[in-house]
N, C-alpha and C positions, 0 to 999 in steps of 0.2 A: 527428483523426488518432490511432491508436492509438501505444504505446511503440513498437512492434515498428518500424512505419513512419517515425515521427521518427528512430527510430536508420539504419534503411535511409537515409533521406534525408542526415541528419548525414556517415554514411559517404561516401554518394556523394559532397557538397560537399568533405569531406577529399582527396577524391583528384581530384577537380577542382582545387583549391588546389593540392595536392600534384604533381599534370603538370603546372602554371602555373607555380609557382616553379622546378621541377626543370629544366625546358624553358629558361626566362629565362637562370637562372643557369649554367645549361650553357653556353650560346651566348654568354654575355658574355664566359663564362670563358674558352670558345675566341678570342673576339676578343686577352682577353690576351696568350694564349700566342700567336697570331701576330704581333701586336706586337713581343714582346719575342725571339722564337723566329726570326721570319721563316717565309720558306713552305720553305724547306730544314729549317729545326729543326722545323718543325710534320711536315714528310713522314719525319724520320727517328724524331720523338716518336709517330705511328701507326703506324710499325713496332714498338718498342715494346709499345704498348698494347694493338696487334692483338696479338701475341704470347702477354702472358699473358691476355688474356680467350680464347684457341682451351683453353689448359686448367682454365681456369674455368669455362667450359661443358660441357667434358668431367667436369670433377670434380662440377656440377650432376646430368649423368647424370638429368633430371629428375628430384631428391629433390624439393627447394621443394613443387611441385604434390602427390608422392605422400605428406608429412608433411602437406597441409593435407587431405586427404581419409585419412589415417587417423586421426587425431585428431577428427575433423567426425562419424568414426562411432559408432552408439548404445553408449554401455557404454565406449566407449574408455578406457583406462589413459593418460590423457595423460603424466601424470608420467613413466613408463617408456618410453613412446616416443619423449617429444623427448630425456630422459635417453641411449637409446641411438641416436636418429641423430643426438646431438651427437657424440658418441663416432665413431661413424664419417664424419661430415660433416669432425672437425678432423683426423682419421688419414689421412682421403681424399684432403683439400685439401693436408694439406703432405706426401702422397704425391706426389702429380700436380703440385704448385706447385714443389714442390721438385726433383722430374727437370725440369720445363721451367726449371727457374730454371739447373740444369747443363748439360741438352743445348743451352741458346742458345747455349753460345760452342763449339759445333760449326758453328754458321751464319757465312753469311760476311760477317756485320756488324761494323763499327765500334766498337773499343772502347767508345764511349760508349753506342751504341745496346744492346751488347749488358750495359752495365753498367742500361743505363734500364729493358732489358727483367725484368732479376732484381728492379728494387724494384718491377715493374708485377707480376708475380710476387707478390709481398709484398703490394701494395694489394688483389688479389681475393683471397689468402688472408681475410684479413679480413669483406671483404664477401661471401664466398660463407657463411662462417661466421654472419652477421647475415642474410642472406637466409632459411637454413630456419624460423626464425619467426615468418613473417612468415603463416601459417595459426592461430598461436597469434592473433595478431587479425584476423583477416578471420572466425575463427569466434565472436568476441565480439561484431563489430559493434565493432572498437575500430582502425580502420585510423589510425587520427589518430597513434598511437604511431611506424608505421611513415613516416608524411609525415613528423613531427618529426624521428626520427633522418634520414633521406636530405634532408630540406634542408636539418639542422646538417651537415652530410656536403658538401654543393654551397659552403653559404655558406663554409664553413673553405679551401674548394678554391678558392672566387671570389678573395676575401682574401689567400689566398696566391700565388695568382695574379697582382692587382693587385698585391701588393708584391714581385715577382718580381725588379726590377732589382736592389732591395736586399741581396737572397738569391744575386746573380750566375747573370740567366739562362744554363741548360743544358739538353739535357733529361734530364738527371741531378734537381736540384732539380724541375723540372719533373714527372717521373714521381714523385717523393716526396711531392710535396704531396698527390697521390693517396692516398698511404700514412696523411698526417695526417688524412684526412677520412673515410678506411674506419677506422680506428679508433674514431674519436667515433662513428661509426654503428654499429660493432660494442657498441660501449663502452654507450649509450644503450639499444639497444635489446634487451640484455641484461639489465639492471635491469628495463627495462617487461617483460619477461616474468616477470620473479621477482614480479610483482605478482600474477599469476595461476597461474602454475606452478614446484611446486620443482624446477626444472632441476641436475640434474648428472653431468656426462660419466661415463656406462659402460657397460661392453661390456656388451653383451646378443646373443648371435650370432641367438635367434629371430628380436629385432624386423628384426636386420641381413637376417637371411633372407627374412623376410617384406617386406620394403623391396624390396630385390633384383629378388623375383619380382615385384613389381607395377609396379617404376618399369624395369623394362628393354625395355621398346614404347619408353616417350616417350625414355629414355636414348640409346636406339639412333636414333631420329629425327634428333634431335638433332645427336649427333654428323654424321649424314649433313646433316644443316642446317650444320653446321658450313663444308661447302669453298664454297654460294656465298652465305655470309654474313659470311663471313671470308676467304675465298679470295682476292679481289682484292687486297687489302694484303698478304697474304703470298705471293702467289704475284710481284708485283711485284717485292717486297723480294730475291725471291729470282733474280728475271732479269734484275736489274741495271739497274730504271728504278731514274732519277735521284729524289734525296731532295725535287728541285724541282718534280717532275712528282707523286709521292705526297703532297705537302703540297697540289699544287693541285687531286688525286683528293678527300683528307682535309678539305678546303675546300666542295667540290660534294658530298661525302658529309654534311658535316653538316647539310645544310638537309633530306638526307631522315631521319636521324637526329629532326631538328625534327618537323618534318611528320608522322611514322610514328606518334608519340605519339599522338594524335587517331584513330587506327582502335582502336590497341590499348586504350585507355581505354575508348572508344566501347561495342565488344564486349566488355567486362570487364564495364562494366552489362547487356548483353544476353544474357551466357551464362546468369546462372540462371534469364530468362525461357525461351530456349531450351530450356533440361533442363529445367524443369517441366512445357512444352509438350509435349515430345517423351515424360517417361517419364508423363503422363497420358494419354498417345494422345490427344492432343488439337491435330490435325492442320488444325485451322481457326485458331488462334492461333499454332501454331507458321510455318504458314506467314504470316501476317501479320505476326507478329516478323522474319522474314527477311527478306520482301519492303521492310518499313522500313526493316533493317540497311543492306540492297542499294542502297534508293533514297538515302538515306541519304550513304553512304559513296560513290556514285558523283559525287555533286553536287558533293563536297566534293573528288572527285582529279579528276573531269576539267577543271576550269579551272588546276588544278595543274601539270599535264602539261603541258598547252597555256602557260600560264606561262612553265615554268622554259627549254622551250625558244625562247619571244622574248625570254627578259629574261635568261637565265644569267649571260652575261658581264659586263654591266651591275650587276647583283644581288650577284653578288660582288665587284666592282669597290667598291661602295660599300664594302664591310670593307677592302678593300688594293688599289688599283689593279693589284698584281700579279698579283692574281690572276685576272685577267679572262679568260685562256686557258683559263680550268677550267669557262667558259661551254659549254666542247663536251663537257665532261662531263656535267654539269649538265643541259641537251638530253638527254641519255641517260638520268639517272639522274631525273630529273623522269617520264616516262614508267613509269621501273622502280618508284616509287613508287606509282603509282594498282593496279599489279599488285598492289604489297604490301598496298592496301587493299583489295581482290580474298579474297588471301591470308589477311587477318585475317578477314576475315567468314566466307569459311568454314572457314577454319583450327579458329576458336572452335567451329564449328557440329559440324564432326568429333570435339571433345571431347564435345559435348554428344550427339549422338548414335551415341558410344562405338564409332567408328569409327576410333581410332589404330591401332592394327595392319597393315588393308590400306595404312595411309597410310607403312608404311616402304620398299614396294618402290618406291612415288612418290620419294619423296626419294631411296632409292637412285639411280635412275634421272637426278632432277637433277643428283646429286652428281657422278654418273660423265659426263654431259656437262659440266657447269660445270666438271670438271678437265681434260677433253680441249680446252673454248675457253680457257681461262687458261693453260695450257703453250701451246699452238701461237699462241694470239692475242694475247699478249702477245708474245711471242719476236720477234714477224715484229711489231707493230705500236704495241705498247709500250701507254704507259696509256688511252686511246682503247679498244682492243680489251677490256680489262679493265671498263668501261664497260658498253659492249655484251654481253658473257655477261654481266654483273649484269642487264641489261636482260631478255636472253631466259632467265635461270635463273628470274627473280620470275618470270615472264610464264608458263613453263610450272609452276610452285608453284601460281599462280593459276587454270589449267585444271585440272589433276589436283583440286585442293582441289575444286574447283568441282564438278564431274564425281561423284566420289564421294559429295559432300551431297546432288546433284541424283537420281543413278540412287539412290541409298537411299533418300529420301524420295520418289518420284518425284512432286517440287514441279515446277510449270512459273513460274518468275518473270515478270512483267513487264519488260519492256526500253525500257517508255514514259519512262521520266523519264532513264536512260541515256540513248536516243537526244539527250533535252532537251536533257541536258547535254553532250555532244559538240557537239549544233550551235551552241549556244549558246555554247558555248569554244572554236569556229572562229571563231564571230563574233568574240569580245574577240582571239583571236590577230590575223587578219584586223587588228582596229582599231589594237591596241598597233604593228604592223608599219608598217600604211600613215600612222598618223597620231604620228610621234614627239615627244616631251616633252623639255623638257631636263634633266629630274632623274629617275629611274628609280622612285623613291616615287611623283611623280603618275604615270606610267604604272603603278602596280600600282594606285594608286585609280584610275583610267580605266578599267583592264580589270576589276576585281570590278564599276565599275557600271554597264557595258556587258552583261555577264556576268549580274545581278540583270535587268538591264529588259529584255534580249532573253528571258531562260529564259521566262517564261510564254508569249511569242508562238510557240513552240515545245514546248507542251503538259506544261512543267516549271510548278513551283510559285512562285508570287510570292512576295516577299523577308519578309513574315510568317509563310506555310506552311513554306519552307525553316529559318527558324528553330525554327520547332515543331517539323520534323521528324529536324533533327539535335541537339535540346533535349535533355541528358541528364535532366532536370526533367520530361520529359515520359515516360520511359520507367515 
């Protein structure tokens, strides 16, 4: 195996490690906070946090992506570039951190909530700040810097988590342990870059110009990504569903929060096969790269789907018997996840074949439906309805994405191993329904191996093919 390859490999096992731990320690750490929070303090703690991540994404404006591709290019002045979109990365963020950390207490939250939301505020200043260099390793082949800080970041978060009671659970404390974890990761991975680059904030209005003109496609995307990606928790917050009904939204959202990891990784290995595919005109691998993405990623959401809506209630019942009414969420949002892994495949594909542009009137278009079902569907039918547009916002993300990889490359996919897996995840639905367990674990091990031994008799892959074929080892 050559250097070049060992490091590709090394990389990729980092960031496998790196969604493994990140993922775990997320979901433990949510376990805490409901413990200690209950499902009212968890539903008024994602008010909150939904809060300041709407202008953390806004204040992203896709930089992240457009510093790792101008840095990546031949000749680049690294040093001047990240020196000036540090400069306007820290000017931007507590631009934009700073009016939402005032305009919250024009909203019609709760003292607490709207004191939780100003340090959630403070926690992405931070991390938006450690985020833009994160192209400073991905173009050494040195990701391992960025696992290290974002899981001393989760574990500091776990920790204080677990020792919550001590600290007098609120979601006051609660939103600031966030503050102590985006630090240490700002803090970390600040240093790992002065190992490679002498970084120092200053204005440079070219580089800021030159930023501008290229990250404003993905910037403006974004933002339109923004209402049905966020929209539910705030559109909620804002029509008067109960703090007990968004804690058991924030409950059934995290397991796709879970789950969503696994496409986006997935395709994160698969883009640069993609764009090498794609800008060598070499239309015989690239579509064989997709057609795997595709088979791939469907194997792995349609028993998903099928899943969350037999087992929701149940499923989350195991973390807090309280929360077992957020199963009808759950049902919804299970579904709206296999869109999202729809979404990713060719979301990715769209960059690779330097298709973001026609893809802002798409999201326009979602954006402007997603806000017309979240005002009137909520209003009239409370968190349930907020559900449902999540459901059909991914679901039409997933057509347009689709549609536009499709008529530009004009690929025709295979839909044989989709098919597989649909029927094949009626069958485990079918079985987990008619044949009930009395602990919710053996019926998840029931249905994967129901799931496994019917797929091939339905012209899907045996449980060694399916492994190879969603093998990131093997890409």
């Amino acid at each position: 195996m050559s250097e070049l390859n060992k490091k590709l490999a090394t990389n990729t096992l980092w960031q496998i490690i790196g969604k493994g731990l990140g993922t775990a320690l997320s979901l433990v750490t949510f376990i805490f906070l409901l413990k200690y929070l209950h499902t009212e303090g968890l539903g008024a703690l994602s008010i909150a946090l939904t809060y300041g991540s709407i202008f953390a994404i806004i204040v992203d404006f896709g930089l992240t992506l457009t510093t790792a591709q101008m840095i990546a290019e031949p000749n680049a002045n690294e040093n001047r570039i990240l020196s000036g979109i540090l400069s306007f990365r820290v000017l931007s963020a507590f631009l934009f951190l700073g009016l939402g950390a005032l305009l919250v207490f024009l909203f019609p939250y709760s003292p607490d909530v709207k004191l939780a939301a100003v340090i959630s505020c403070a926690s992405f200043f931070f991390g938006s700040v450690a985020s833009m260099f994160a192209g400073v390793f991905q173009k050494r082949l040195a990701v391992h810097y960025v696992v290290i800080a974002e899981t001393l970041n989760r574990s500091l978060v776990f920790v204080l988590a677990a020792l919550l009671p001590l600290l007098q659970p609120s979601i006051i404390i609660a939103a600031g342990i966030f503050v102590a974890g985006s630090i240490v990761q700002l803090t970390i991975t600040f240093y790992a870059v002065l190992k490679f680059s002498h970084v120092r904030p200053k204005i440079d209005l070219t580089i800021w110009r030159t930023a501008i003109t290229r990250t404003w496609p993905i910037g403006l995307s974004t933002i339109f990504n923004l209402v049905y990606l966020k929209g539910d928790v705030f559109f909620m917050s804002l029509l008067h569903v109960s703090n007990h009904d968004l804690g058991l939204y924030a409950a059934a959202y995290k397991f796709v929060d879970v789950v969503t990891t696994i496409p986006v990784m997935f395709m994160g290995l698969m883009l640069p096969l993609l764009t090498l595919a794609w800008t060598s005109h070499n239309k015989v691998d690239f579509k064989a790269h997709l057609q795997r993405g595709f088979d791939g990623l469907m194997l792995l959401a349609m028993p998903y789907a099928f899943g969350a809506i037999a087992l929701g209630g149940p499923l989350l019942a195991l973390i807090d018997p309280d929360l077992f009414p957020g199963g009808r969420v759950l049902a919804l949002l299970g579904p709206a996840t296999a869109a999202v892994f729809i979404s990713a495949l060719f979301g990715h594909t769209i960059v690779a074949i330097h298709k973001q542009r026609p893809m802002i009137l798409g999201y326009l278009f979602v954006a402007i439906v997603a806000t017309i079902g979240y005002v009137y569907g909520i209003t009239h039918f409370g968190m349930i309805a907020a559900a449902w547009v999540t459901l059909i916002s991914e679901s039409l993300i997933a057509i347009i994405t689709a549609s536009v990889v499709l008529l530009t490359t004009k690929i025709k996919l295979s839909l044989k191993k989709l098919c597989a897996a649909l029927l094949a995840s009626l069958a485990m639905y079918l079985a987990i329904t008619l044949i009930p367990l009395p602990h919710v674990i053996l019926s998840i091990i029931f249905g994967i191996a129901v799931y496994v031994t019917v797929l091939p008799l339905f012209g899907g892959p045996n449980p060694k093919q399916l492994l190879q074929l969603v093998s990131p080892a093997k890409l």
